[in-house]
Each structure stands twice: as C-alpha cells, then as structure tokens.
C-alpha positions in Angstrom: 129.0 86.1 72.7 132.0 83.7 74.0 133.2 82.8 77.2 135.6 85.1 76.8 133.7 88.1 76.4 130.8 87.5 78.9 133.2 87.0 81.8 135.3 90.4 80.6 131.7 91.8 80.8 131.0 90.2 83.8 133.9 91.5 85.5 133.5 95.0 84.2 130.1 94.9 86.1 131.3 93.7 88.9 133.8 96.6 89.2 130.9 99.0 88.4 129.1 97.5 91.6 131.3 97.5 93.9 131.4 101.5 93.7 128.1 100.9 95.2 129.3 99.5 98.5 131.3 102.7 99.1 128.1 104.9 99.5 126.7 102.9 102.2 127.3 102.5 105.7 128.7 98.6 106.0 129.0 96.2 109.4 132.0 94.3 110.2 130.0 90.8 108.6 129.5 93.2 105.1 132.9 94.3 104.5 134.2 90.5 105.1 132.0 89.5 102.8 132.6 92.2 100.0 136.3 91.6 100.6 135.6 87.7 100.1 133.8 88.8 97.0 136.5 90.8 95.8 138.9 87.6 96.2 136.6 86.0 93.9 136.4 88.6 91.4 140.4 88.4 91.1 140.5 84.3 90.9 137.9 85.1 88.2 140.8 87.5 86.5 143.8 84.6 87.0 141.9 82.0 85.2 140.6 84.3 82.7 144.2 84.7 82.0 144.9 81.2 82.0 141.9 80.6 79.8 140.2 78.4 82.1 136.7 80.3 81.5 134.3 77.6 83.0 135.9 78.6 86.9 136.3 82.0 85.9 132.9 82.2 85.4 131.9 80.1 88.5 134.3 82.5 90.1 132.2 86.2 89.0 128.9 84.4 89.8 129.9 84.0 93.1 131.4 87.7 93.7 128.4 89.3 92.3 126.3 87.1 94.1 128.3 87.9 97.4 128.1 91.5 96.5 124.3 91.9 95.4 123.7 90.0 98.9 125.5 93.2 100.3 123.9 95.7 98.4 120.2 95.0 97.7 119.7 94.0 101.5 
C-alpha cells in the first residue's frame, strides 16, 4: 500500500470514529481535545493535497490518538 492510500484510509477511519464521540456524554477538557484532534485530521487533508505524506501521516496519528484517548477512556 503507498503513502498515499494508507493516510486516505487513515482519514476515512478517523471520520468513522469520530461518530463515536457523538454518543457519549463529553466534559469541557473532551470536546477541546476532540476539536484539537479534528484540526489535525484537516492539516492531515492539506498536506495530503500538497503531497507531503510524511506530516500528513504524523498529522492522522496524532488525531486518532487524540480521539482514541477520548473514546476508550
């Protein structure tokens, strides 16, 4: 798979996860830090786009990481 692909794939999970959020009942600290996580997931689409694949990958890790921080705890 290439760079490419695994971030689109990455980003489509991402998406999928964040649905989760909006079934559970979120503090002030957890919806700063899912909005923080969906700033990364958006700098993850701009470099994408400017086919700089190493941050945009850097940038989805840290999103999901933000957002299974908020979901699995």
């Amino acid at each position: 798979m290439n760079e490419k692909t695994r971030i689109q794939k990455d980003i489509i999970m991402f998406e999928e996860n964040i649905k989760k959020t909006e079934k559970i009942s979120l503090t002030s600290s957890q919806k700063k830090t899912i909005e923080l996580a969906a700033q990364y997931y958006e700098d993850s689409k701009y470099y994408k786009d400017k086919k700089d694949y190493f941050t945009s990958f850097g940038c989805i890790n840290y999103a999901h990481g933000l957002l299974d921080a908020i979901i699995k705890f």
